[in-house]
C-alpha positions as CSV (number, residue, x, y, z in Angstrom):
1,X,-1.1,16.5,14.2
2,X,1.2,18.2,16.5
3,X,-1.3,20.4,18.7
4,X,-3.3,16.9,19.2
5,X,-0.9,15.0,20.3
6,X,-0.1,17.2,22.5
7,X,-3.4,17.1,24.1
8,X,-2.6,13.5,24.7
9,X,-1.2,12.2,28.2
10,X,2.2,11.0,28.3
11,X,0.7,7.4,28.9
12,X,-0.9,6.9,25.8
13,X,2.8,9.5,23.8
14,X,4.9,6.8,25.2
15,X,2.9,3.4,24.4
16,X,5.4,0.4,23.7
17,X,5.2,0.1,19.6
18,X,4.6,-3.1,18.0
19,X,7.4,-5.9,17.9
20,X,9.6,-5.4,15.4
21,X,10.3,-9.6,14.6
22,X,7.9,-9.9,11.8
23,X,6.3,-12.7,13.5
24,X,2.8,-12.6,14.4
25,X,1.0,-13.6,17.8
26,X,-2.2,-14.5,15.7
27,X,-2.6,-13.9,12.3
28,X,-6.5,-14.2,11.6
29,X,-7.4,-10.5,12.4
30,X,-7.9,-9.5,8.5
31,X,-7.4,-13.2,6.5
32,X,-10.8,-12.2,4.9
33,X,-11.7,-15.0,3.2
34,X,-12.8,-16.4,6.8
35,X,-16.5,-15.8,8.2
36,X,-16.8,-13.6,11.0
37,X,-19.4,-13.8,13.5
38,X,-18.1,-11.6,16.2
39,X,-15.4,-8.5,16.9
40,X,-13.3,-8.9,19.8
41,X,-10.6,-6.2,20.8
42,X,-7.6,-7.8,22.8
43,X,-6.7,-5.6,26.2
44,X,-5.1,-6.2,29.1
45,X,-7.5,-4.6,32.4
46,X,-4.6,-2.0,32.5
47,X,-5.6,-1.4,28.7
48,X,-9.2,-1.6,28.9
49,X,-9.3,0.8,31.5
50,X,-7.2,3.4,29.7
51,X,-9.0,3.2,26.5
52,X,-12.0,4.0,28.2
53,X,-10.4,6.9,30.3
54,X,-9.4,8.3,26.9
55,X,-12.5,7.7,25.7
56,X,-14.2,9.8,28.1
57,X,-11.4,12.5,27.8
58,X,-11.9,12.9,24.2
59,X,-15.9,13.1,24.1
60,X,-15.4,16.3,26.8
61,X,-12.8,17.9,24.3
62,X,-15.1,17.2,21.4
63,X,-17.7,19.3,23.3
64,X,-15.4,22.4,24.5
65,X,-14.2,22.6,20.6
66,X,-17.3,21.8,18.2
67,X,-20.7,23.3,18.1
68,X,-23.4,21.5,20.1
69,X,-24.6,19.3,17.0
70,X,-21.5,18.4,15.7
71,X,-20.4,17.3,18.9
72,X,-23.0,15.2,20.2
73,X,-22.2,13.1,16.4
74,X,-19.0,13.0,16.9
75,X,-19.4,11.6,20.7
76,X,-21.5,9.1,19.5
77,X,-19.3,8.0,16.6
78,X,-16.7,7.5,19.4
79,X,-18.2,6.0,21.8
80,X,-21.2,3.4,19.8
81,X,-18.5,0.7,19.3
82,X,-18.5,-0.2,22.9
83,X,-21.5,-2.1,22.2
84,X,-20.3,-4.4,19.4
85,X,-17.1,-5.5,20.9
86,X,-16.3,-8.1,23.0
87,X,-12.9,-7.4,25.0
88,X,-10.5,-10.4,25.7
89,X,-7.7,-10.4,27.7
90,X,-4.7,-10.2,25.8
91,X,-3.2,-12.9,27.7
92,X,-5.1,-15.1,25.4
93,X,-3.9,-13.9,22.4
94,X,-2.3,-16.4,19.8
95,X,-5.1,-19.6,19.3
96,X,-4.2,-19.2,15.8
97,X,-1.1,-20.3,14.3
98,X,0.0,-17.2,12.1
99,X,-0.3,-17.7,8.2
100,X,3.0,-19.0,6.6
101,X,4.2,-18.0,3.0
102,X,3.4,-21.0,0.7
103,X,7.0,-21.2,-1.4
104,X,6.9,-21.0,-4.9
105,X,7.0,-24.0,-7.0
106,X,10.3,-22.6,-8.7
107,X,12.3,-19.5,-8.8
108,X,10.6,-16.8,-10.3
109,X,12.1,-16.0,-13.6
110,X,14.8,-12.9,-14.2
111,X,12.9,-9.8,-14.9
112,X,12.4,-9.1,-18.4
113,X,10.8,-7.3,-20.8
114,X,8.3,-9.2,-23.3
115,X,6.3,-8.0,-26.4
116,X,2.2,-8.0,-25.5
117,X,-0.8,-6.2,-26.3
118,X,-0.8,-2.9,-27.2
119,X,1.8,-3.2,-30.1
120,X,5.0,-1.3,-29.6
121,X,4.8,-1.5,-25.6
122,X,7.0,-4.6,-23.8
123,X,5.5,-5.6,-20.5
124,X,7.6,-6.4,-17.4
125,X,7.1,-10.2,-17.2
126,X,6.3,-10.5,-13.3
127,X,5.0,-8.1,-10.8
128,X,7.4,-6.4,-8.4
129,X,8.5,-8.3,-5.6
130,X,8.5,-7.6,-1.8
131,X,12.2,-8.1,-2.3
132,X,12.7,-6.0,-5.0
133,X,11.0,-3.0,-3.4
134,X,12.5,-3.5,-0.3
135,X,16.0,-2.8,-1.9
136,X,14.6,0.5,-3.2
137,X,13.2,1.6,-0.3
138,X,16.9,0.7,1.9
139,X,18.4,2.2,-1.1
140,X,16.6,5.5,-1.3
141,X,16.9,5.9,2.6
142,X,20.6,5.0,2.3
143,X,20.3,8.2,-0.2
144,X,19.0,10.2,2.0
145,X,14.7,10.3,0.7
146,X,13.0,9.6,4.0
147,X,9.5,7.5,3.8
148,X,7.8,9.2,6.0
149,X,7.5,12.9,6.6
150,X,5.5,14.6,9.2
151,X,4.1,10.8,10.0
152,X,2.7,10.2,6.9
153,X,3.9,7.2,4.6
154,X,5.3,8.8,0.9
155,X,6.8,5.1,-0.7
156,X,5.3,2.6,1.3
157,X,3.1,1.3,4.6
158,X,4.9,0.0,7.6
159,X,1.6,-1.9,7.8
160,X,2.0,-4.9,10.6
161,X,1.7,-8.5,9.6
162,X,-1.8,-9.5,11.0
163,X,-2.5,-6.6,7.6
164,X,-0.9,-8.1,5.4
165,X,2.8,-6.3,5.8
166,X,5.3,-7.7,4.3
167,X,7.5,-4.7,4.3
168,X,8.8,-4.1,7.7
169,X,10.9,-1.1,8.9
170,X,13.2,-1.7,11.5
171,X,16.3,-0.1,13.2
172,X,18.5,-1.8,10.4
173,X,16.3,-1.0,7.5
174,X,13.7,-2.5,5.4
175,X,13.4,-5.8,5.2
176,X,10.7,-9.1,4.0
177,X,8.7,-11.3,6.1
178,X,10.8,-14.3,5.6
179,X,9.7,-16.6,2.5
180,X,7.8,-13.9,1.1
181,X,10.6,-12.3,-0.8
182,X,9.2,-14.1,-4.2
183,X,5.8,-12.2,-3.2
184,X,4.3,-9.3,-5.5
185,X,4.9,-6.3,-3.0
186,X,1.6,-4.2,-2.0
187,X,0.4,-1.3,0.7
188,X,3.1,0.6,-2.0
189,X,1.4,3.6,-2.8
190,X,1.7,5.6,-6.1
191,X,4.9,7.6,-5.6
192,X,6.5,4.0,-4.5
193,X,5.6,2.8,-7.6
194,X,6.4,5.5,-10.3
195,X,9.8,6.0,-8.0
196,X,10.9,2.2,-8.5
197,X,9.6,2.7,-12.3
198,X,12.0,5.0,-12.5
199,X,14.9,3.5,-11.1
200,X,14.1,0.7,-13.2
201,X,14.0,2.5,-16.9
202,X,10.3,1.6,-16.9
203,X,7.4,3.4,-16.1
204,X,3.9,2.6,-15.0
205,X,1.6,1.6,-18.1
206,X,-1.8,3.9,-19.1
207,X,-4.9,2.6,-18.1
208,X,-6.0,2.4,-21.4
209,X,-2.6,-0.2,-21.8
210,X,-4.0,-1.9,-18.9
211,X,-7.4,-2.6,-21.2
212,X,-5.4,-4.0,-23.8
213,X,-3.2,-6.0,-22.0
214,X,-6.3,-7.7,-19.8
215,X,-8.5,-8.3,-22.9
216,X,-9.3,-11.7,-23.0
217,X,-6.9,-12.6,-20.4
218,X,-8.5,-15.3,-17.8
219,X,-8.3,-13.9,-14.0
220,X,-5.8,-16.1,-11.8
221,X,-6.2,-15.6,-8.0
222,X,-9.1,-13.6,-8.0
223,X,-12.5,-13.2,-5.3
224,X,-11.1,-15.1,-1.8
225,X,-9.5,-18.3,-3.7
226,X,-6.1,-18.0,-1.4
227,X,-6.9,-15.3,1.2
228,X,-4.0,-13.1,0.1
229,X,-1.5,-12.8,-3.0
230,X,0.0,-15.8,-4.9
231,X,4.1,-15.6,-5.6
232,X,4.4,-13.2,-8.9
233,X,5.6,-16.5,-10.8
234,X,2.3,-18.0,-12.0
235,X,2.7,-22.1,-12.5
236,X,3.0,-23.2,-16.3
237,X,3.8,-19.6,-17.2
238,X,7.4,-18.9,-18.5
239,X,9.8,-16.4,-18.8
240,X,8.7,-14.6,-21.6
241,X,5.0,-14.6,-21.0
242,X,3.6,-11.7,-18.9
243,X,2.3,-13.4,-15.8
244,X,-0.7,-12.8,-14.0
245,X,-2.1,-10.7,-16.8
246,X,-5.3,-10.5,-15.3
247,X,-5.8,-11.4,-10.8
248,X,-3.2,-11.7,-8.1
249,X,-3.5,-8.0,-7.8
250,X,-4.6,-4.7,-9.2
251,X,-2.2,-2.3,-10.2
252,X,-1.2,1.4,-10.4
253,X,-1.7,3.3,-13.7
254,X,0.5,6.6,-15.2
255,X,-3.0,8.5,-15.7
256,X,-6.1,9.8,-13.7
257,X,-9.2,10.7,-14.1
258,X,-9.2,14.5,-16.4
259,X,-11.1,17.6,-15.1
260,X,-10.6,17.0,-11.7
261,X,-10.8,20.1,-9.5
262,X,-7.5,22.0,-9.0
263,X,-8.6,22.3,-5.1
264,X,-9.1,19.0,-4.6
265,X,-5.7,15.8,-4.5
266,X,-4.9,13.9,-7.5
267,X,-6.0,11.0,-8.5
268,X,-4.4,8.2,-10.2
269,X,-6.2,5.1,-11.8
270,X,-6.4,1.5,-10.5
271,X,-6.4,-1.2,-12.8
272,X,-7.2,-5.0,-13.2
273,X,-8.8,-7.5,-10.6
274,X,-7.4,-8.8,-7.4
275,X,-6.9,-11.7,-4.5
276,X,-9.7,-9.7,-2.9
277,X,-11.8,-8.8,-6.0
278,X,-14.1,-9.7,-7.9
279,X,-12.5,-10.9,-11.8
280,X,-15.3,-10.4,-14.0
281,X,-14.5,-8.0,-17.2
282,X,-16.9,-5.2,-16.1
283,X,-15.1,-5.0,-12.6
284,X,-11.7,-5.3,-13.8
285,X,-12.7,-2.3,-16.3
286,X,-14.3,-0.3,-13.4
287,X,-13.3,3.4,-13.5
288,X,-11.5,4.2,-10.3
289,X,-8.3,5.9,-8.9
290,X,-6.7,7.1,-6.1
291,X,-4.9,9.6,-4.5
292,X,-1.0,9.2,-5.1
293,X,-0.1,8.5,-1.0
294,X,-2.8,6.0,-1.0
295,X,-2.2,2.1,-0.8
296,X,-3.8,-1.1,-0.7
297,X,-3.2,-5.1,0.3
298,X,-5.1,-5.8,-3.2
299,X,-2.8,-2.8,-5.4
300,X,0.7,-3.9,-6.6
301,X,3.1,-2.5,-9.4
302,X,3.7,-3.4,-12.9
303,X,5.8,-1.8,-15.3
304,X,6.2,-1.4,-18.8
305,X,8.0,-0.2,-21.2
306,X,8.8,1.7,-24.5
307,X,11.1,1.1,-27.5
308,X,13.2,3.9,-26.4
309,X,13.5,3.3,-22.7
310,X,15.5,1.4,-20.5
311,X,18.5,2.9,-18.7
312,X,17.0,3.6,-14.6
313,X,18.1,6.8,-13.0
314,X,20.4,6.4,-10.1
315,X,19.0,5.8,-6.9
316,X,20.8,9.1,-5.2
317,X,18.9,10.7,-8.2
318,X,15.5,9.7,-7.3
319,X,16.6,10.5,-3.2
320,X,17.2,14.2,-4.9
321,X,14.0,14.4,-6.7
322,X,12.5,13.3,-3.4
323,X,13.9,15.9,-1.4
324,X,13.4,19.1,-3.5
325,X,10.0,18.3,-3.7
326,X,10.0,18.2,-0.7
327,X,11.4,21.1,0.3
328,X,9.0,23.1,-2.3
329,X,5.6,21.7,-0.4
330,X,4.9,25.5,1.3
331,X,3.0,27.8,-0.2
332,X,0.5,26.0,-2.6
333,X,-3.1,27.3,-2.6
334,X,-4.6,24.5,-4.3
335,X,-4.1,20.9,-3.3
336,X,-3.6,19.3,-7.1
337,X,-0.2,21.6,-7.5
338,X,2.2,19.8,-5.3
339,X,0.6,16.5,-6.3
340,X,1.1,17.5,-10.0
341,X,4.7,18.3,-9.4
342,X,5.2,15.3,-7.7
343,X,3.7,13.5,-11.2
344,X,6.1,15.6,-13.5
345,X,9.2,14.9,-10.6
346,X,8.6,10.9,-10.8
347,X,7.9,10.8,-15.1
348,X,10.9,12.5,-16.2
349,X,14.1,10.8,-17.2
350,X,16.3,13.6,-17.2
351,X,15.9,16.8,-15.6
């Protein structure tokens, strides 16, 4: 992204970012479960008047660099929203009180490992929790394994609170939106997961594990009922009973879809229903996957684990892991073999 941004004008290179308080102006912008009738884009005159100045700027560079056709479609896929927004002075920003974490009943209980569906695999009683993968991700960058590289995001989405973050990076590390430390952490993507899977003894379960575990299983928190994901301790459910089997969210799987091309990413499975899904049997059995840097407000992380497993590799272990690969990310000629060493990197033990 280099030689575009560099095409940019200092104004836009040296924008203020977003605060970095974890505290919301308005916090209505993506609570789906609401009807919208209208899309409104906050702006300041200064703003407005620079966003259209850009706008105009990047529908002549489109023209000087793309063939006629392509160009004329990609000016109007720039420039047809002007239509369907309505801009409001950001001034008046903040008529909504920003949502507030519900606390959980009770503590959620210690993590554990309990025996469930398919036989010979234990089953990490509770989702991860915002708080527990924000001490990975301080701990990993204390280690030296960066989360982002080249701008894009390997563990985890800085992803701003009107989204749904509830991971923030700031100048003194990771930390929670205060009172949802009890949360189930999501916008992880799949190298987050498998990397706290690993530092945990665990691993991520198979899809097919994912069947058997959800069979029968009735679907908590599903299709709108809260508006985002419910604390990882489900009410009645104890410690030795695998909570939110089925709901809440979806989670990563350990396999992908076979005979995908080796030109093309890899993919790995998604699994189970969500706040934001629907929680019938045939969706939450719906083939599809992902690519391992993608990430999700409905996709969390569950582990399991086997009879043999248990000791976590160090964290400056993991960092290591992190960093070689890395390092060896020149020189591929098909986009499924870094992604395939990334898989081997993040499943292994020992090395």
């Amino acid at each position: 992204m280099r030689p575009i941004t560099r095409l940019l004008p200092e104004a836009v290179r040296t924008m203020p970012a977003r605060s970095e308080t974890g505290q919301p102006e308005v916090d209505s912008t993506f609570a789906t479960n609401r009807a919208k009738h209208e899309l409104a884009v906050c702006l300041s005159p200064g703003e407005d008047e620079l966003v259209n100045a850009e706008t105009e700027r990047g529908t002549a560079l489109l023209r000087e660099v793309l063939a006629p056709q392509t160009a004329e479609l990609a000016v109007r896929w720039l420039a047809g929203g002007g239509d369907r927004y309505r801009r409001v002075d950001s001034s008046t920003r903040g008529s909504r009180r920003p949502r507030t974490a519900v606390p959980p009943l009770s503590p959620p209980p210690p993590p554990a490992y309990v025996e469930a569906p398919p036989k010979g695999v234990r089953w990490r009683n509770t989702l991860v929790s915002n708080s527990e993968m924000c001490a990975l991700l301080n701990g990993l960058a204390g280690a030296g394994a960066d989360n982002t590289i080249h701008g894009v995001n390997l563990l985890a989405i800085d992803m701003p609170y009107e989204r749904g973050g509830r991971l923030h990076l700031t100048e003194g590390g990771w930390r929670v939106s205060p009172g949802f430390e009890h949360y189930p952490a999501y916008w992880v993507t799949w190298i987050g997961a498998a990397a706290y899977a690993l530092s945990a003894g665990a691993r991520l379960p198979s899809r097919a594990e994912m069947d058997a575990l959800s069979e029968g299983a009735k679907a908590s928190n599903i299709d709108y009922a809260l508006g985002d994901a419910a604390p990882v301790a489900e009410p009645g459910s104890g410690p030795n009973t695998v909570h939110h089997r089925v709901g809440n969210l979806q989670v990563w799987c350990a396999d992908g879809p076979r005979g995908e091309p080796s030109w093309a990413p890899v993919t790995r499975y998604l699994h189970g229903a969500a706040w934001n899904t629907p929680g019938t049997r045939e969706e939450v059995r719906r083939l599809r996957s992902r690519h391992l840097l993608g990430a999700s407000r409905g996709v969390g992380v569950r582990l399991v684990r086997d009879r043999a497993s248990g000791a976590g590799r160090p964290l400056e272990d993991i960092a290591d892991r992190l960093r070689t690969w890395v390092t060896g990310l020149g020189g591929h000629d098909r986009l499924a073999d870094p992604d395939r060493k990334l898989i081997s990197v993040l499943s292994q033990t020992d090395r």
